[in-house]
C-alpha positions as CSV (number, residue, x, y, z in Angstrom):
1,X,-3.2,9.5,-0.3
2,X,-5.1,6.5,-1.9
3,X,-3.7,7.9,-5.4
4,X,0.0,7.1,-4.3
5,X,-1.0,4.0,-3.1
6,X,-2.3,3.1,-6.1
7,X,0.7,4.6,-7.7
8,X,3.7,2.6,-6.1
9,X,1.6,-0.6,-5.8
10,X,1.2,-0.5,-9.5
11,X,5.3,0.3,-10.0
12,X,5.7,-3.1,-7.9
13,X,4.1,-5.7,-9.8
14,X,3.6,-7.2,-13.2
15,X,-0.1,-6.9,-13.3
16,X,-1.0,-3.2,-12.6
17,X,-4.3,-3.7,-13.8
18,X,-5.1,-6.2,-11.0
19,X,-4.3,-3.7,-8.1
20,X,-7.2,-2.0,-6.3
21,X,-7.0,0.1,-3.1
22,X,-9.9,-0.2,-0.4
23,X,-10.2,2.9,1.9
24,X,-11.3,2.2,5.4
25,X,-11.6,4.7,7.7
26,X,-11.2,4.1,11.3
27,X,-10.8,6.2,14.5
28,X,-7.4,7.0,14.6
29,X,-6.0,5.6,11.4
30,X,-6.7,5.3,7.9
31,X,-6.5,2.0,6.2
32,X,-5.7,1.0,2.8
33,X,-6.3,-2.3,1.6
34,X,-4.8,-3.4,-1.5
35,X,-5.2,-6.1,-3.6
36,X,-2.8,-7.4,-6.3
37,X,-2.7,-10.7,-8.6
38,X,-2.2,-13.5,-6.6
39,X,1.5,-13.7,-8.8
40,X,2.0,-10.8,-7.3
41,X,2.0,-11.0,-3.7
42,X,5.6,-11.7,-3.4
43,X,6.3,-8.8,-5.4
44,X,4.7,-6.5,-3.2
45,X,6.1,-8.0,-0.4
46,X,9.6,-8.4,-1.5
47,X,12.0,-11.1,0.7
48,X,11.6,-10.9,4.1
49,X,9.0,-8.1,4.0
50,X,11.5,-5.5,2.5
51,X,9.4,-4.1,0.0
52,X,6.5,-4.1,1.7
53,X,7.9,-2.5,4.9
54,X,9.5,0.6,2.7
55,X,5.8,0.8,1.1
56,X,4.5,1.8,4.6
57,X,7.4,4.0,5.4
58,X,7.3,6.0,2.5
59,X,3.1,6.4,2.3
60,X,3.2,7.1,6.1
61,X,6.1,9.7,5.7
62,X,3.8,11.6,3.0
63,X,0.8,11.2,5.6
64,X,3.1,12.9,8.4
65,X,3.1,15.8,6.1
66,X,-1.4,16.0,6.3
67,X,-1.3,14.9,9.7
68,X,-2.7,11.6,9.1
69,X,-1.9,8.3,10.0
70,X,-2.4,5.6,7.7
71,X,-2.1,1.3,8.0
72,X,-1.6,-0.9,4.8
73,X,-2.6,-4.4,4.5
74,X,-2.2,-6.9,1.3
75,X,-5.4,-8.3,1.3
């Protein structure tokens, strides 16, 4: 999971080389934190959270599938 994470967050921006992921495990969920360029933020979060809100669909969809649930934050 953290490698497609990685994967669309670095198809988002202009500085791919910037992004890291942070894996913190809690009880229920997983959590990935990822951090971009500071340029970048809007680009990850798109206008009016657009981009940002398909992010999570699409990486919780794939969790569904390992019976996982997962939580990103732009840190």
């Amino acid at each position: 999971m953290e490698e497609l994470v990685k994967l669309i967050a670095r198809g988002l921006v202009e500085y791919p080389e910037a992004v890291t992921v942070r894996v913190v495990e809690l009880e229920q969920v997983t959590l990935y934190e990822v951090s971009v360029a500071p340029s970048d933020i809007g680009k990850i979060v798109g206008k009016s959270g657009r981009i940002i809100k398909a992010f999570r669909s699409v990486v919780s969809a794939a969790a569904v599938a390992y019976g996982k649930r997962i939580s990103i934050e732009i840190v």
